[in-house]
C-alpha positions in Angstrom: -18.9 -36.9 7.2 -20.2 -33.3 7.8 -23.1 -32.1 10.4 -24.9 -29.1 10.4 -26.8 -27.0 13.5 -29.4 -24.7 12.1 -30.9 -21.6 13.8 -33.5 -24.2 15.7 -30.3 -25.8 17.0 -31.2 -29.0 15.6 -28.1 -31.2 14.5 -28.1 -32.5 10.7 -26.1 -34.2 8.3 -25.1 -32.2 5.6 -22.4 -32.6 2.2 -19.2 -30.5 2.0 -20.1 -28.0 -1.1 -17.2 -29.6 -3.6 -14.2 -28.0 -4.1 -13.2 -26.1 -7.8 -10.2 -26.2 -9.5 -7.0 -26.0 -7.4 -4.9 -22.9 -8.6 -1.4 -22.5 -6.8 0.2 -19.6 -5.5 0.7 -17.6 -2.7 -2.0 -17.0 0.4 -3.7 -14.5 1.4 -5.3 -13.5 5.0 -8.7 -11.5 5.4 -7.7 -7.6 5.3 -8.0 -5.3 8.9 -11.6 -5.5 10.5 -11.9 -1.6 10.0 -11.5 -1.9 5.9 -13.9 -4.1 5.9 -16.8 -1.5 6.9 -15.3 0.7 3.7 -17.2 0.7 1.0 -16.5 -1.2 -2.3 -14.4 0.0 -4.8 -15.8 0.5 -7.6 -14.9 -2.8 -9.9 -11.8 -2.2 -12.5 -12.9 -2.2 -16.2 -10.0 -4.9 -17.5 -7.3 -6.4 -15.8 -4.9 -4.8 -18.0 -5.9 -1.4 -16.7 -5.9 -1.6 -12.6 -4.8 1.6 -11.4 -2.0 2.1 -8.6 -3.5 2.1 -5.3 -2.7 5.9 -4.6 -3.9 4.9 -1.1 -0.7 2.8 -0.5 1.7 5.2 -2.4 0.6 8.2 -0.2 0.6 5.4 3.1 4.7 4.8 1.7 5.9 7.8 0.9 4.4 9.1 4.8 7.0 6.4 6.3 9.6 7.2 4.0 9.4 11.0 5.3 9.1 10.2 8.9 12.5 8.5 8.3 14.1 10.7 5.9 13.3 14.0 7.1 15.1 13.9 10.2 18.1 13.0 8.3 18.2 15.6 6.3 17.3 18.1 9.1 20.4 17.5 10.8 22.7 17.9 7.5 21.2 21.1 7.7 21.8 22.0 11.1 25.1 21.2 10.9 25.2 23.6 7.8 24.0 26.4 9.4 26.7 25.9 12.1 29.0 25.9 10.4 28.1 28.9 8.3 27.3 30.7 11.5 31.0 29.6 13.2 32.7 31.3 9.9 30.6 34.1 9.0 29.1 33.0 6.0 25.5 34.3 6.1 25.0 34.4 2.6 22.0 33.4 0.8 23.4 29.3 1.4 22.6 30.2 5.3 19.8 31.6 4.8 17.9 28.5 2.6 19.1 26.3 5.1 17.7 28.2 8.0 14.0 28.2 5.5 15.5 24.3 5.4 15.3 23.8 8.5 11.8 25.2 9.4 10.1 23.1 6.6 11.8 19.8 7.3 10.8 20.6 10.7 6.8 21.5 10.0 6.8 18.8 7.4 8.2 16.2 9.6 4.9 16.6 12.2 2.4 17.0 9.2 3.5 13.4 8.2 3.2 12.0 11.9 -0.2 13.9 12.3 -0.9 13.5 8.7 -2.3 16.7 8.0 -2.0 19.3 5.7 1.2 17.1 4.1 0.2 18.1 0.5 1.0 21.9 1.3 4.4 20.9 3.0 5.7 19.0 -0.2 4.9 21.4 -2.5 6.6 23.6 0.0 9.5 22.1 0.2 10.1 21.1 -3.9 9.5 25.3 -4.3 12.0 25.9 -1.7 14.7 22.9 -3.4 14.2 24.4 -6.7 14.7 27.5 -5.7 17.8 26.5 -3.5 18.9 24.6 -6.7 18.9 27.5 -9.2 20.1 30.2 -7.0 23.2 27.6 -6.0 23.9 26.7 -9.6 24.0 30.4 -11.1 25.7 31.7 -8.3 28.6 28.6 -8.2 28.8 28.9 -12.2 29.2 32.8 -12.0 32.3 32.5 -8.9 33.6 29.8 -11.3 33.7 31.9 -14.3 34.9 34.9 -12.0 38.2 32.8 -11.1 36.9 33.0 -7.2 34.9 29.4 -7.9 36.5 25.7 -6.4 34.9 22.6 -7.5 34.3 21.8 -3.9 31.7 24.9 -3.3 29.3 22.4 -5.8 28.4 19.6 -3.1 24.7 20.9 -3.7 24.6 19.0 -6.7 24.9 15.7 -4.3 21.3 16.7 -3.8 20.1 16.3 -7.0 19.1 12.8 -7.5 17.3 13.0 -4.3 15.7 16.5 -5.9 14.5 14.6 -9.0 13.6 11.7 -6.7 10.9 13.7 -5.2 9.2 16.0 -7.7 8.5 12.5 -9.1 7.1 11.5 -5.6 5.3 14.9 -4.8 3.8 15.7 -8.5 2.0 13.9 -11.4 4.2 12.3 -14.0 3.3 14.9 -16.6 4.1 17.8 -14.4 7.0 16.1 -12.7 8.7 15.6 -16.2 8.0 19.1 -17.2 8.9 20.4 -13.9 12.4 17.5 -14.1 13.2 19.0 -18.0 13.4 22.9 -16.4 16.0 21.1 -13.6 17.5 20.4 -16.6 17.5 23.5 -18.6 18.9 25.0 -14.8 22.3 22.6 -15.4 22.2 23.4 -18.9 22.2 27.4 -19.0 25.5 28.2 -17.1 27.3 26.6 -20.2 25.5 29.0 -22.1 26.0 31.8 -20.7 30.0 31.6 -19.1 31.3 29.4 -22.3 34.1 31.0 -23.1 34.7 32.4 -19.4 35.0 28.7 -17.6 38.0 26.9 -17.6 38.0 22.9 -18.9 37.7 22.1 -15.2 35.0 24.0 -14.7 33.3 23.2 -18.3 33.8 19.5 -17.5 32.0 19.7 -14.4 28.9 21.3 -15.6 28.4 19.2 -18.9 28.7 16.2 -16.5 26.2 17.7 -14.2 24.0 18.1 -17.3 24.4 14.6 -18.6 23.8 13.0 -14.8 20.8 15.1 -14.4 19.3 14.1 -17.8 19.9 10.5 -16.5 18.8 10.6 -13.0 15.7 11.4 -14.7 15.2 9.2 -17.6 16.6 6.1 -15.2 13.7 7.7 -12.1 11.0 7.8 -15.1 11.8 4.3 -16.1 12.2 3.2 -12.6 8.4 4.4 -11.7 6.9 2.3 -14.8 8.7 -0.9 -13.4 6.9 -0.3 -9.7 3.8 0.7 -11.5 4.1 -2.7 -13.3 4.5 -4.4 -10.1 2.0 -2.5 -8.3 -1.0 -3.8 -11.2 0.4 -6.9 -11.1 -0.3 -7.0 -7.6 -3.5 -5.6 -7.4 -4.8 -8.2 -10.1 -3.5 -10.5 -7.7 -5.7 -9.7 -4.9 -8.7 -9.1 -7.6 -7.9 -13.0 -8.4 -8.0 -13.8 -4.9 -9.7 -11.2 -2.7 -13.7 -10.8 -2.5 -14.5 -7.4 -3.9 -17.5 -6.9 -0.9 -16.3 -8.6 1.7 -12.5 -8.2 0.9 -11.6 -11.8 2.6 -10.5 -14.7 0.0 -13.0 -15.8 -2.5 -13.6 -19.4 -4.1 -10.2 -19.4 -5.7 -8.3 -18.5 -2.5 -9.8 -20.9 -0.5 -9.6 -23.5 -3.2 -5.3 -23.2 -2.6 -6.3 -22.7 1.4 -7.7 -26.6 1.1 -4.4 -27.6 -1.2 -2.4 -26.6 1.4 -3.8 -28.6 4.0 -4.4 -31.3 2.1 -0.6 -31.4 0.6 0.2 -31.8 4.2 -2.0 -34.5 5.5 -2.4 -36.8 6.9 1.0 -35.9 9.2 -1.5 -32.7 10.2 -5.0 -32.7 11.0 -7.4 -29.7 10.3 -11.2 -29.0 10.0 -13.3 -27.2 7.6 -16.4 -25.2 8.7 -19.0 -23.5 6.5 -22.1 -21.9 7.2 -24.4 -19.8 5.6 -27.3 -17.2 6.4 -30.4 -18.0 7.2 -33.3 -16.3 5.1 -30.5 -14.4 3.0 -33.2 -14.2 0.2 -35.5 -12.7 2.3 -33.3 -10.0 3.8 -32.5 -8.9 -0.2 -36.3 -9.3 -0.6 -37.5 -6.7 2.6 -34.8 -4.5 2.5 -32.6 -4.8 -0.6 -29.7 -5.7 -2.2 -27.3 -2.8 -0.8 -28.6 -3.8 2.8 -27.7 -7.4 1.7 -24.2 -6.7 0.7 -24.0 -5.0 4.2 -25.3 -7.7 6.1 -22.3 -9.6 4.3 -19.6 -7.3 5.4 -21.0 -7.2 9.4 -21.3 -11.5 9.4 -17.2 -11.1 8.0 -16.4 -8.3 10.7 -18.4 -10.5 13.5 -16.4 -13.8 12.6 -12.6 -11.6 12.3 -13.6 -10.7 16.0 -13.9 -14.6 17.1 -10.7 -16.5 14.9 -7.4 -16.6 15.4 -4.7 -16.3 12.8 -4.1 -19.6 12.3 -7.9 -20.0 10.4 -8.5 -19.4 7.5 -12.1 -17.6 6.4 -12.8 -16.7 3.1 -16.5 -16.4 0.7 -17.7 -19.3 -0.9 -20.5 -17.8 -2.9 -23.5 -15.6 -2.2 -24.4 -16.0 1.7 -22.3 -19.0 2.1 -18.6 -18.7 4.0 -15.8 -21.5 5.0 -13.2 -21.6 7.7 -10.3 -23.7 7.6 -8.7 -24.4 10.9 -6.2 -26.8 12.1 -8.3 -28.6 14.6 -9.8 -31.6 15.5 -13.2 -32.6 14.5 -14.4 -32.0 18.4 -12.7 -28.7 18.2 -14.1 -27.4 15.4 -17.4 -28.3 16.4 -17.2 -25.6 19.4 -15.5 -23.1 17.3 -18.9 -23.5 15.1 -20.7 -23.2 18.1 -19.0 -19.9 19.0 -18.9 -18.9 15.8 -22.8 -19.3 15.3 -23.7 -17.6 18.5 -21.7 -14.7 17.6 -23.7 -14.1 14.6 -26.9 -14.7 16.6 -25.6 -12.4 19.5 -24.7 -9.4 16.8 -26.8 -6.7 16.3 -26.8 -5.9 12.6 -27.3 -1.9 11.7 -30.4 -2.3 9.7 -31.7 -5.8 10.0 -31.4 -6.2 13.6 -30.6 -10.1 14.4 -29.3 -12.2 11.9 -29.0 -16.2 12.3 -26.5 -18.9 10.4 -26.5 -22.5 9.8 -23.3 -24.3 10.2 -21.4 -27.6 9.2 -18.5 -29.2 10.1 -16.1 -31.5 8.3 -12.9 -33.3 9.6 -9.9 -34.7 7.3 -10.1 -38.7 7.0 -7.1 -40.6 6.0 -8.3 -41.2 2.5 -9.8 -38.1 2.0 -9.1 -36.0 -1.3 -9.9 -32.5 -2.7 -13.2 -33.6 -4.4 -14.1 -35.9 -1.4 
């Protein structure tokens, strides 16, 4: 048993719409009020081809500096004291002093988020140059009989080098710009064959061969989280409503599994509603001023529940929320719920109104009850 108030505030029985077919899987909560004013994304052609939400990558990759950054600003502060304490102002000391003032600028263009695309490609220009200044000058000591293995701990760097021209530049590029890393490792056997010793030979056709693997193993490694990033964005195109971005039919059809898989040890309510006139609003002032009206009714009700409810789009106009109350609780929460919507002022259409119903669980009850 169900009951309705319309805008007149006249009480009314009313059905619960029936329920589709129950898919299982994982649930999913309405995104942040402030995405929901964004505009819709434009839909995806096929499933097969969802992008990668750069959005989120570039949202990652900001934390991941915030943390890193500092980390390696202080291996490089320790370098330069050291080089300072025993003289050694070479060209070493003088990157990492150039080291130290990028980590340092790029570390606040990531917390103010500004400006962070000319700090990486900053900082990759000043690792590669780091990189191939290092290599040529270690290979030439070495093949000079002035070289220890121990001056090469730059090459510790390197994964975390290839690591981030992926990060920084488009795979095309970063492969092109990953093969002349390569070519870098490569060109000091070339040149000091004959002069290097089997130590030293050893070390740089191993640093050749770990480099070509850092960067087939990274260029794999990115097609696997690509993978996993479609799969997941198909997930919330199954489950997400593309113009309101809260759960659609098929969300809520698992939402009302859920509850129903635990009942009758807990009790919970459903309430729809749906907008009065909604025709008439797409008839006077469009469809785009429609769809807007649909985003502002979602942002007024994300104002008034709590976490524990559950709001998603039936269809059109009409919207449920699942909540683990009691019949007489519910019923206010529709009550709130509809004079929020009555109390909002809409951008374009002014004052909107929206008929509500309420439905307790009944021992006996089922999904298609």
């Amino acid at each position: 048993m169900s009951y309705c108030k319309n805008k007149a505030n006249k009480v009314i029985h009313t059905p619960l719409p029936r329920v589709g077919i129950i898919k299982r899987g994982r649930f999913i909560k309405g995104y942040e009020q402030d995405e929901l004013r964004k505009k819709t994304n434009d839909m995806r052609e096929g499933i097969g081809k969802i992008k990668w939400s750069n959005m989120n990558f570039k949202q990652l990759k900001r934390k991941v500096y915030l943390i890193v950054l500092p980390c390696i600003l202080l291996t490089s502060i320790f370098t330069v004291y050291f080089q300072w304490h025993d003289q050694q102002l070479n060209f070493a000391f003088y990157m990492n002093v150039l080291f130290i003032i990028a980590f340092t600028v790029g570390w606040f263009t990531a917390y103010w988020n500004k400006w962070t695309m000319i700090m990486e490609y900053t900082i990759l220009i000043l690792l590669y140059i780091y990189f191939a200044m290092a290599t040529f000058s270690f290979a030439r000591d070495f093949a000079s009989g002035v070289g220890i293995l121990g001056d090469g701990l730059f090459v510790i760097w390197l994964p975390l080098v290839v690591m981030y021209t992926f990060a920084v530049l488009k795979k095309r590029m970063a492969m092109t710009l990953s093969a002349f890393l390569l070519v870098i490792t490569m060109t000091p056997v070339w040149i000091y064959f004959e002069r290097f010793s089997s130590h030293a030979l050893a070390f740089f056709i191993q640093l050749t061969i770990a480099t070509f693997s850092y960067i087939v193993i990274l260029i794999y490694a990115m097609k696997m989280i690509q993978k996993e990033a479609e799969m997941e964005a198909m997930k919330k195109q199954l489950y997400i409503d593309p113009l309101t971005h809260i759960g659609n039919r098929y969300q809520m059809d698992e939402w009302l599994a859920h509850f129903f898989e635990r009942a009758p040890q807990s009790t919970f309510s459903i309430i729809f509603f749906d907008i009065d006139y909604f025709k008439d609003i797409n008839d006077q002032y469009g469809h785009l001023v429609g769809d807007q009206v649909l985003q502002e009714i979602v942002i007024c009700i994300q104002q008034e529940i709590g976490e524990d409810q559950f709001f998603g789009r039936w269809g059109g106009e009409e919207f449920i929320v699942v909540t683990e109350a009691s019949k007489k609780e519910a019923f206010k929460i529709a009550e709130q719920l509809r004079k929020a919507i009555e109390q909002y002022s809409f951008t374009e259409v002014g004052h909107v109104t929206a008929s509500f119903g309420v439905m307790a669980y009944e021992e006996g009850d089922t999904i298609d009850s």
